[in-house]
Each structure stands twice: as C-alpha cells, then as structure tokens.
N, C-alpha and C positions, 0 to 999 in steps of 0.2 A: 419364777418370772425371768426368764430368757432375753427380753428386748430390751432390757435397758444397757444391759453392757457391750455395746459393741458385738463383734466379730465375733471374738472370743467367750462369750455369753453364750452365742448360739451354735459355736461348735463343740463348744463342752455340752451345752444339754443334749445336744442331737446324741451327742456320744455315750452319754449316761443311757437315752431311752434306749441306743440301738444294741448296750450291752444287759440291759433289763435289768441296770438298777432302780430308774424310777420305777417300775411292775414289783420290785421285790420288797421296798420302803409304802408300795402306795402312794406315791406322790406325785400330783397331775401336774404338767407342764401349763401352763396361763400366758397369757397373752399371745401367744403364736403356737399355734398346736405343730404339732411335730412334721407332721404331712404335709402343712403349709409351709414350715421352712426347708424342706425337703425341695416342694415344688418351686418356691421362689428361688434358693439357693442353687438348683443344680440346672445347669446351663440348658441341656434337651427336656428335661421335664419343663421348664419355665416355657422353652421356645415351643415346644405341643400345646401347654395349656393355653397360648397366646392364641395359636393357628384356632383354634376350639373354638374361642372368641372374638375369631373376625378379624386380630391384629397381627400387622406384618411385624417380623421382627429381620433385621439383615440376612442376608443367604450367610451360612454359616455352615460347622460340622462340630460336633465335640467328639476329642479324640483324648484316649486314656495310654498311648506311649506315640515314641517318635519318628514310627513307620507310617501310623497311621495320620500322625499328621502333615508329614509331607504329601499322602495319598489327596488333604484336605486341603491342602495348597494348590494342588490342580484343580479340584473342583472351585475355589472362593476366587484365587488371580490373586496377585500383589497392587496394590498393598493392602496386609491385613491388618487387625486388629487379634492380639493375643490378650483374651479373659480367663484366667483361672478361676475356678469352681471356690466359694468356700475360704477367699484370702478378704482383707480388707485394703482399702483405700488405695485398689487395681496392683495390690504388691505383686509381683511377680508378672506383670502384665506390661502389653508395649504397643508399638504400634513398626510393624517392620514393611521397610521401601524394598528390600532385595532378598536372595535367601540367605546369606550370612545372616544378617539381622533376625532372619527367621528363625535360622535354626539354634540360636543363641536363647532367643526369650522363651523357644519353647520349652528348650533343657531346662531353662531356670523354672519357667511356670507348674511344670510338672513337679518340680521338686518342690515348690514352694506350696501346693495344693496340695492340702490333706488327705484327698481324695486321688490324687492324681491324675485329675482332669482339666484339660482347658479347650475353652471353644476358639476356634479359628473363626474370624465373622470378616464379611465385606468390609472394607473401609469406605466410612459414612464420613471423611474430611472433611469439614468445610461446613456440614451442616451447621441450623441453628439447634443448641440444645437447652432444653425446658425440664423442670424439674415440679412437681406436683406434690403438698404431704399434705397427706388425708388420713382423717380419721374414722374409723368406724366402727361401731358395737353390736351386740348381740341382738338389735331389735332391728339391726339393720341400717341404722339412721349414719348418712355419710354425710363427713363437709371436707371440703377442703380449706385447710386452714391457709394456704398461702401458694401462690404461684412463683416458681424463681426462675429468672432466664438468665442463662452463663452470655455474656457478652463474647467471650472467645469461643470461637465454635469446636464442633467436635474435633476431638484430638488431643485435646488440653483435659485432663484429670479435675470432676468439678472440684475439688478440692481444690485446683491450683488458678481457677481462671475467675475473673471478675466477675461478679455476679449482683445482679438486680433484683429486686421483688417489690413492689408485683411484678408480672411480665410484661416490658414494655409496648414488644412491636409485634404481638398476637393481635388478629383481628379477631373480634368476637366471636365469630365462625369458629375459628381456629379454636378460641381459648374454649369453648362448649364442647369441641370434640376430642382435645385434652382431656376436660375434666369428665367428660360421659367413660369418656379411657379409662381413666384412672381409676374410676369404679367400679366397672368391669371387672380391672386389674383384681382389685383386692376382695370381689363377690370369688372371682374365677379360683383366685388361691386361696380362700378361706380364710383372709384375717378377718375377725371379727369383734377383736377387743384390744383395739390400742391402732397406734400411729401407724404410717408408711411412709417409704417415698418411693415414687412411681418417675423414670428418667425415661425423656422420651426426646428423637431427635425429628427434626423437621426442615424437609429439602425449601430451602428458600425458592427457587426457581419454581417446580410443580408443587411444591404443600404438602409431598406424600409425607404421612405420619409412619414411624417407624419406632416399634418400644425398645427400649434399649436394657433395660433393669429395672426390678423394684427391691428395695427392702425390707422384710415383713417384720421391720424393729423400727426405732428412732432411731436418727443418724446424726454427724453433724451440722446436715441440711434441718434436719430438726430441730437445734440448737439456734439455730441461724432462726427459722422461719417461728419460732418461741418471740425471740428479741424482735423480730422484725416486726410480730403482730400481736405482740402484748397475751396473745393463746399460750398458756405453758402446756407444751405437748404432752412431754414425758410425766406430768403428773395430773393428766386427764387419764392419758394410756393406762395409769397404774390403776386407776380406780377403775377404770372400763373394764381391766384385766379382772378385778373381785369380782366382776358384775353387775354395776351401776349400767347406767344408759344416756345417753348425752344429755336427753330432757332432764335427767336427775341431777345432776349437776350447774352450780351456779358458776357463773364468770366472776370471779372474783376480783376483776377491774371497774367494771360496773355496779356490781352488786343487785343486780336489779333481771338481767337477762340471763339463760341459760346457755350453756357449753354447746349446745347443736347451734346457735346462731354462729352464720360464719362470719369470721371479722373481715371486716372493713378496711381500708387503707387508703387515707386520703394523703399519703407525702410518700417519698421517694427515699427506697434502703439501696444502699450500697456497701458490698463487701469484699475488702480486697487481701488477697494472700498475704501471708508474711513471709519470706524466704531467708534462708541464713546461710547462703553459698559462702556468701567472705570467710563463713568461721576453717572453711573446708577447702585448701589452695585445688586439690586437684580433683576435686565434684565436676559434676557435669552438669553444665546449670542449663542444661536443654528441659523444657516440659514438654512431657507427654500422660498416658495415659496412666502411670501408676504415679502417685501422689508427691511431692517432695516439700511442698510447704510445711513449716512449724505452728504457725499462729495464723492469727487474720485480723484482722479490726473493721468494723462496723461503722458508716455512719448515716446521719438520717437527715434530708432537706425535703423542701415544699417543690424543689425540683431537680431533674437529672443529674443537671452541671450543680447545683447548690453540695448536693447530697457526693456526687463523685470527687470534685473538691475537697471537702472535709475527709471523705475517706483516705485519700492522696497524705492530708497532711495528719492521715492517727497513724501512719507506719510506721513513725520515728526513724525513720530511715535519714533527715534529712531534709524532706521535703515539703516544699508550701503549696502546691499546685501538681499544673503538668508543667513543672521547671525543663529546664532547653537542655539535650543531651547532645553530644557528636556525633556528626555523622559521620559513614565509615570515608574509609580511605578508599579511592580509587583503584589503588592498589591490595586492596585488601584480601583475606581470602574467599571473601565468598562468589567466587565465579566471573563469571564475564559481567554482569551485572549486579552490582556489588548492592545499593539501594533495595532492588528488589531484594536479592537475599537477605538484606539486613531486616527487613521488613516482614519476611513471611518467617522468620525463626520465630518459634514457640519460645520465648524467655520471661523469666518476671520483668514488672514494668516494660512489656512492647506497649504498653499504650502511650509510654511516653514517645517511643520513637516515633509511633504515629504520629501526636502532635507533632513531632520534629518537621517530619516531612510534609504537614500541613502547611508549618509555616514556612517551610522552603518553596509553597506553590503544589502541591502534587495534587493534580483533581481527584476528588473523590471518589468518581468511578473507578480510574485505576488503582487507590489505596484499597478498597471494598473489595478489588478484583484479586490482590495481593494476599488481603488480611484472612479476607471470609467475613468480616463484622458487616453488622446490618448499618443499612444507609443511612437509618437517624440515627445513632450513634454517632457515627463518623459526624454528622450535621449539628450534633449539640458542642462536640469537643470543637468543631470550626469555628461555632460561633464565641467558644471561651478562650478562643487563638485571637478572632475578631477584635476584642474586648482589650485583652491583652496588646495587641498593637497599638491599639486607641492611646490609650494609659502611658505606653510606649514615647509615642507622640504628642502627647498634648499635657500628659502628667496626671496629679489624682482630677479628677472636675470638682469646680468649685461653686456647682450646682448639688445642692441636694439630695433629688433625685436621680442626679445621673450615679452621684457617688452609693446610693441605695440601690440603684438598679445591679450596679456591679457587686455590691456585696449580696445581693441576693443570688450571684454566679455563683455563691461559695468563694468569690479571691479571701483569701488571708488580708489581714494588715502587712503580713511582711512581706506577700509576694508582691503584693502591691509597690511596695516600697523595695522594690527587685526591680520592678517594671518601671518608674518611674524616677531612680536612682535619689532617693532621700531617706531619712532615715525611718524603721520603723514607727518608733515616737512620734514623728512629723502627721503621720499618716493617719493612728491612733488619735490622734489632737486636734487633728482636720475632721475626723470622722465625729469626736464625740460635739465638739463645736457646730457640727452640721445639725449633731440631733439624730443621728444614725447610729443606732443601738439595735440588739437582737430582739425580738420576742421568742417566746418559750412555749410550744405546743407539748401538749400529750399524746401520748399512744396510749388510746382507750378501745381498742379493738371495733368502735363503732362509729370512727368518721365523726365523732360530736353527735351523733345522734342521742347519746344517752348522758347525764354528768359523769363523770370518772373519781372512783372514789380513792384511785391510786394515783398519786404521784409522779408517771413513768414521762419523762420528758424531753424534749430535745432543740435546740435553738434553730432559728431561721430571720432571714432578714426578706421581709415578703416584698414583694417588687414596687408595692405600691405603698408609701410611708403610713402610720397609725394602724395597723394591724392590731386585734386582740392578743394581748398576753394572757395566755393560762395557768402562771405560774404558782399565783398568790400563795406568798412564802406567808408562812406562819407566823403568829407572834411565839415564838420557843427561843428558849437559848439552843443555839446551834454548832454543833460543827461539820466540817465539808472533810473527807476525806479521798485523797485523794488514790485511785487504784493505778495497775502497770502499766495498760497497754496490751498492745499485742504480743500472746505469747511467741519467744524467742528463745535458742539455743541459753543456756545463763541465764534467764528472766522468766520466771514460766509462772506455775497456776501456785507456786507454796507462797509467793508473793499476795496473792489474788487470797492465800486461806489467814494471812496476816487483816489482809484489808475485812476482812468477814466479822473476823472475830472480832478486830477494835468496833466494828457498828455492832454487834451484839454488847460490847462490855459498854457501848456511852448511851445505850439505849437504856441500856440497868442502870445507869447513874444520872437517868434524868433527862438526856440530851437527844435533841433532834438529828438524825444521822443523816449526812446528804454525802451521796458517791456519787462523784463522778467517773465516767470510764469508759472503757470505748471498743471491750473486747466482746464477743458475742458467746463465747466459750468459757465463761466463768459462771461463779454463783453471786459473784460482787454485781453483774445485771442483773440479777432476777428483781423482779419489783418489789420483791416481799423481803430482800435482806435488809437495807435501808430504809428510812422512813421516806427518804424523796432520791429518786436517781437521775442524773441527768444522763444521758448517751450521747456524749461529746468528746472531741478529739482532747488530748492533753498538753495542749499547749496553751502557752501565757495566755495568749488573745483568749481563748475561748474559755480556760479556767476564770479569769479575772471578769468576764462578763456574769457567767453564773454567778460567783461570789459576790459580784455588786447589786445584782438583783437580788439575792438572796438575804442580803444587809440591811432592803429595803424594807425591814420589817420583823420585830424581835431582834434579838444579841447575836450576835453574830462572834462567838471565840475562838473560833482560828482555823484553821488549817493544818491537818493532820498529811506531812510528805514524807515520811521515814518509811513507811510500809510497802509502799508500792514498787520498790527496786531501785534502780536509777533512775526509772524515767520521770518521778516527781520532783527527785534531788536538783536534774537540772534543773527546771523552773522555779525553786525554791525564792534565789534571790529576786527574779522578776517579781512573785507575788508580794515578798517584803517591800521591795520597791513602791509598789501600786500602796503600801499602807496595809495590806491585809496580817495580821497576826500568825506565826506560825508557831504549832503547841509542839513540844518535845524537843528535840535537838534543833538548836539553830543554824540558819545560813548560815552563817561564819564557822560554826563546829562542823557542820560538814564541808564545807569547803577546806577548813582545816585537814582534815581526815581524806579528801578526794583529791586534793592537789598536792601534788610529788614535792615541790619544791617546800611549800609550806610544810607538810609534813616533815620531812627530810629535816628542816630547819628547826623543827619541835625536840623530834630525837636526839640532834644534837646540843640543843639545852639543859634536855633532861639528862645526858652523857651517858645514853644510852646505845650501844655497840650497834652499827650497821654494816653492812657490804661497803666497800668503798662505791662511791657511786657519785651519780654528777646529771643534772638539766639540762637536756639539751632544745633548742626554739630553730637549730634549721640542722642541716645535715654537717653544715663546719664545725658548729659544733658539736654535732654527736662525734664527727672521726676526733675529735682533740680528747675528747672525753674516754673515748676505746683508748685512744692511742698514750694515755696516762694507766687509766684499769687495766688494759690487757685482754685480750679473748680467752673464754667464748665470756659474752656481756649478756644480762635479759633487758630486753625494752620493755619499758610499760607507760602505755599511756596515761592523762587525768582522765577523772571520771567516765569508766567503762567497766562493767560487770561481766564475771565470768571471762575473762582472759580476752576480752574481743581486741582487736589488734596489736596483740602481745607478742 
C-alpha cells in the first residue's frame, strides 16, 4: 500500500515494480496500481491522458536535459513555471520572470528529479486555484469529499497560501464542472481504491478551466479536507484499498449513514501556513511554487471573517487579528512604486499588508488588481477593517448585540482591547456581563441532518444572541489536555505523540479526555483519540471558555499544560488565574524553570557552579553586562523553545 506515505512511498514502489521485485516476491501493489501512478506522476503521460478527456492542461513541454529545455522556452515565452517529475511539495520547482531564473531552477529541477525530468508550462499567475479530494472504489462509486479554494492565487505553493473549504466564490456552474473534472480525472488514470487530489486552476476573467495536477495518494490537502469534514480519508482509502466499497462502510461520526454519503459543510474552515523564516537570518522569505512552510493551523467559524480571525490568532506568532503592519518606505527598494510592490510580493502574512492598505483607503479594485485575490474576499476583510474602526472610535458597544455582533467577526477579547485601548480583562468582564458567551457546534459531516455520535467540535459566537449549544459535556470526571499548535521549526509532531499517549493513559484510568488543538496535521485531531476534541485556537480566551463549559457538568480536574511544548506553558498562569486547576507541574514551577532570572536566582542558592552571567530588560543593560563578562556572551531569551531568538 503505496498512498499513504507521501512522495517517498510511491517512488520506492514504483522502483521495486520497475526492478521486478514485487514479480519475484508476488506481491501486488494496492491502492494505486503502478500504471496509474506512472500516468498521474509523469508530466506528458498525465498531460495526454487529460487532452483524451476533453481537459486543457497549460501549453507546456517536458524536457529530460538543458538543451532541450531552453528549445521549450521558446516554444512556452516567459514567464514560466518549472514542475519536476516525481519530487514532492514542488521541491526543485519555481516560477522564473527572466532566463537566469530560468536557467537556474532547471539545473536544480533536473537534479532534484529522479527521473530527470521537468515540464516547462505557461505561467497561469494570477489565476484562481481550486483543489478537489475525492474518493473512489472498485464499483465505481465517487464522492468528493471536500472543495478547497487557495485565497492566494496561482504562483503561491498550496502548501504555502491561505486556503478555505468549501470553495467560497465558485458559482454552481463552475463548482459541477470541477467536480464532473475531477472524475474524469481519476476514471482517466485509473484510481480505483482510495483517495485523490485533483488541483485545478480557473481564469477569473473568462472561466476557462485548466488542470494543473492530481495525486493518485492522499496528501496533506487530505489531512486538511479529513479535519475539515469530519470524513477520515486515509482510513476509508485503506479499507477501499483490501476491497470494501463505499456502501460497505459506515461513518463512524454518525453511526447511522454510510462512507458514499458526501459530507456536508455547514460553517467555514480556514487554514493558514506556519513559516519559521526568523529561525533562518539569510532565507529568502519570497513564496513561490516549491513549498517553504513548516506547520499550518486550522480554524473553524459559522462565517469567513469568524473562522479567518481565529485562524490569524492559532499562529502563535503574535497575533489576535489582522493587527496593523508598516507600510514601506517611500524610499524603499521596491521600484518607483513602492505600495504597489510591497503589495504584489508573495510573502507569509501578505494578507495582513492588505488589510494595511485597506485601512490606509486603497479601493478595492486596485488592491484585487495588485493581489489577484477574488473580490469578496478583499469585501469580507473590509468589512472586519470597518468593525475595527467603529471600536476604534466609539470603544467596545455597550449594547449587547452590537458587542455579539462583533464577536461573531471572530475579534479576540484582546484585539478588541488593542482597538479600544483598555485592558484585556475590562473587555472580558464587559463581554461576560453582557451575556456574550460562545456556543459549541459539531462537525458531523452532515449539516445536523443526522445526531452526531462523536464529539468533534468548535466554538462560534452566532450573530444573532441564543443560538443552540451542541456541546452537552458529560456527567464524567474529566480532564482537558492541552496539545502544541502549529507545527514549528523546535515544536513539532513528538510534542503532539506526548499529548496522544497521556489521552490514551487517562482514558485507562477512568477519565474523560478532552484536547484541545488547533493543528490539522496531527493525530491529537483525529475524533477518535480523545473522548471530546475541540478545534480551537490556544489561547487564554478560547481555552477558558471551553473549559467553563465543560465545568458545566460532572468534575472537572484540571488541566494538563506540560505536553504540548511551549505553547500551553505560556497560558498556564492565565488558566490558574480564571480558577481552573492545573495537574502536573505548576505555574510557578515552570515559570521557575522558564525564567532566567528566577532560575539563575535558584542555582545560586543551591551553590551550584554557573557561566558568569547577568539579566538584561533593555540594551544598557545588556552592554554593562558584556562589558563585565567579556565576549563572545550567548543570549537567551525567557520562555522559547528550540533556540528561537538565541
């Protein structure tokens, strides 16, 4: 079974069939037969088999050395697009304005291609890009399990660019002749037992449909469109792969409907890259087509701005919103029009610079005309620019509904209190006095059509006050465990295999396991590790509301932050604060152990030998401190893992 591991899965089996070890062992390859991944993987069998079936793919050439690709530069024009045969997550791939750029990415592509091929294609800039995974088996029966539209248009690596599901701004028309594609797609290359993703780009101006790649495995668009629709891909694929058949298999969310039903989606996923350029002075933090993000975090609202909001604030980067960045310098280097350039660069968070230049006035035509993003996009972030000025100006409203209305944008409590210039707390204390509290929907794959006998959940504040809560917490003793976040250079998935096991070891001893978390790339989201998951950013605000809901009924024993890396540690004291119990090491024991000065302070009680060394709180004090120790000095911040600004 070939599709479940990545890249590397299906270029090793490719490699065992084509040297005749699976013939000599007997051993059939499953889930993607060998000629399927052949024709999906290799750039001119893929683009024939499309033409076969009606579908344009870009003017293109694949060329196997680098006479013949500059031949395939005259025929495509600049600028192109460089795809390597056979690499994963566009490695060895780019997108080149001139021929230097050209002749660079193809020496690398070549080399980086196992095969030693890459296709040279038209550049589709600008376009919008759509992503389809569908599943399909042996009797034929297809669904797609989710729609995902990248907000940044072509050019940007899906990996690296914003992305929505379902697909926001397809018109029905459109989204039928997607999904009729997409079938095609995987009837044309023969998968027959397990998942896809089928990437397809679409000129905003004329509509023309153009395929750009499929995968005949699950990806991490799979991963993604799992969390987003409650459908576990990769463990439908494995059983299609023995030989079940969609009808044969039950939903294990419902309990009641079968695997061929396609889910439903009644709220709003957003997912945004994680980048870790800081750890790396002299990276190139430009995005393009070959992949540079670490992590991603996920989150989920009843609408656009709710659900893009929280995702904004699970980055841990920093951030509560679309907070205010600088704009460049007049003088800067990007050209005679420095705005524009600052605005059409491919960078993590450009969305914030949009908003920037939102609220500087910039009509939306010309940002759209800059960006490439679709119009209501640009129209939803206006209206949470809108919102924000309001707040700006008049402060939180001491109306009910108006202050419900805003929290249903997705504002934080503290952006709020950014915007308004008071303190968090103030804001928090206005909000619960108002009676503005979250409600807790499920992701049950079927819109509430059916009860949900799984747990999978996520908070919203609906526009209109008295909403249904789905949450009903258990009478159980319980505990919340808190997971990392988005994976990060330092903080990654061995964190994430911490948080698994303690819900395995409290569920043997009796206890209700509730994770919160917010990465879409882990097994700590899966429905089935936990007894109740919520799918929430990790901060105070949003842990503390879980947890008082979840108080509301059976024991509630504490709070498990030691597992999930740093990012629980920070909020530790906040949840002591609120009164919540934390199990294991306390706030003050780690903060003992996290903070330099404290610590420093311990060792020398215990008269215990250290570096000479000394605390510094501005830069006077750090030179008095060199200038007593002596160079070379190491700096190290409080609480950060993994060496981050060290």
């Amino acid at each position: 079974l070939p599709t479940m591991g990545g890249q590397t899965a299906l270029n090793t089996a490719l490699a065992l069939d084509k040297d005749g070890t699976l013939n000599k062992f007997g051993v059939e390859m499953i889930g993607a037969r060998p000629a399927s991944i052949e024709k999906a993987e290799d750039r001119e069998l893929f683009r024939v088999a499309m033409e076969k079936i009606g579908l344009q793919c870009a003017r293109a050439r694949t060329v196997n050395n680098f006479e013949d690709a500059l031949d395939a530069l005259d025929f495509v024009g600049l600028p192109v697009i460089i795809r390597p045969s056979f690499t994963l997550g566009g490695e060895g791939g780019g997108v080149a304005y001139n021929r230097a750029e050209f002749e660079d990415i193809v020496r690398n592509g070549l080399r980086l291609s196992p095969v030693s091929e890459v296709l040279i294609e038209e550049s589709i800039l600008g376009w919008k890009e759509f992503e389809m995974e569908v599943v399909r088996d042996t009797a034929d029966n297809c669904i797609i399990v989710c729609s995902i539209e990248n907000i940044d248009p072509m050019g940007v690596h899906t990996g690296d660019s914003i992305t929505v599901a379902p697909a926001l701004t397809l018109t029905d028309k459109e989204y039928q002749a997607l999904r009729d594609a997409s079938l095609a797609v995987l009837r044309e290359i023969g998968v027959d037992t397990g998942g896809s993703n089928v990437q397809f780009a679409v000129c905003p101006d004329s509509g023309r449909i153009i395929i750009i790649e499929m995968n005949p495995r699950v990806s991490r668009s799979s991963a993604l469109a799992s969390k987003a629709t409650g459908f576990p891909i990769a463990k439908v694929a494995a059983k299609l792969a023995v030989g079940y058949t969609l009808d044969e298999l039950a939903n294990d969310i419902t309990g009641v409907t079968p695997a061929s039903f396609e889910p439903t989606i009644d709220y709003v996923v957003t997912k945004i890259p994680r980048f870790t350029f800081e750890k790396f002075a002299g990276a190139d933090a430009k995005l393009s087509t070959s992949m540079k993000s670490v992590g991603e975090a996920m989150a989920v609202g009843r609408s656009f701005e709710e659900s893009l909001q929280k995702a904004l604030r699970s980055m841990e980067t920093g951030l509560s919103g679309l907070d205010e960045v600088a704009m460049p310098d007049p003088d800067s280097t990007l050209g005679d029009d420095p705005l524009r350039g600052w605005l059409g660069e491919f960078v993590p968070f450009r969305i914030l610079r949009i908003a920037q230049a939102i609220r500087h006035g910039m009509p939306l035509d010309e940002l759209q005309q800059i960006t490439s993003w679709d119009m209501w996009f640009l129209k939803r972030m206006a209206t949470i620019i809108d919102a924000e000025a309001d707040v700006r100006a008049h402060g939180i409203p001491a109306d009910p509904d108006a202050l419900q209305w805003l929290k249903s944008m997705g504002f934080a409590d503290a952006r709020l209190a950014a915007l308004a210039g008071i303190s968090r707390a103030d804001v928090t204390a206005a909000r619960h006095a108002a009676g503005v509290r979250p409600v807790f929907k499920r992701i049950d794959t079927c819109a509430a059509e059916f009860a949900a006998e799984t747990a999978y959940m996520y908070s919203t504040y609906e526009p209109l006050r008295g909403a249904e809560c789905e949450s009903a917490p258990a009478d159980t003793k319980k505990v919340v465990i808190l997971g990392g976040g988005p994976n990060r250079i330092g903080q990654g998935i061995e964190f994430d295999y911490c948080c698994v096991h303690a819900c395995y070891a409290l569920s043997d001893a009796g206890y209700e396991t509730i994770m919160i978390n917010c990465n879409p790339e882990t097994v700590s989201t899966d429905y089935d590790t936990s007894d109740r998951l919520y799918f929430e950013p990790l901060t105070d605000e949003d842990v503390i509301e879980v947890i008082q809901r979840e108080s509301a009924n059976g024991t509630m024993h504490g709070v498990v932050v030691q597992l999930g890396g740093q990012t629980p540690l920070k909020i530790a004291a906040a949840l002591e604060d609120a009164g919540i119990p934390i199990l294991g090491t306390s706030p003050d024991a780690i903060d003992l152990a996290e903070d330099r000065e404290r610590f420093q302070q311990l060792v020398d009680r215990l008269a215990l030998k250290q570096p000479e060394n000394g605390i510094a709180h501005s830069a006077a004090e750090a030179r008095e401190i060199v200038a007593r120790v002596g160079l070379p000095v190491v700096i190290r911040p409080s609480y950060v893992l993994g060496g981050r600004a060290m």
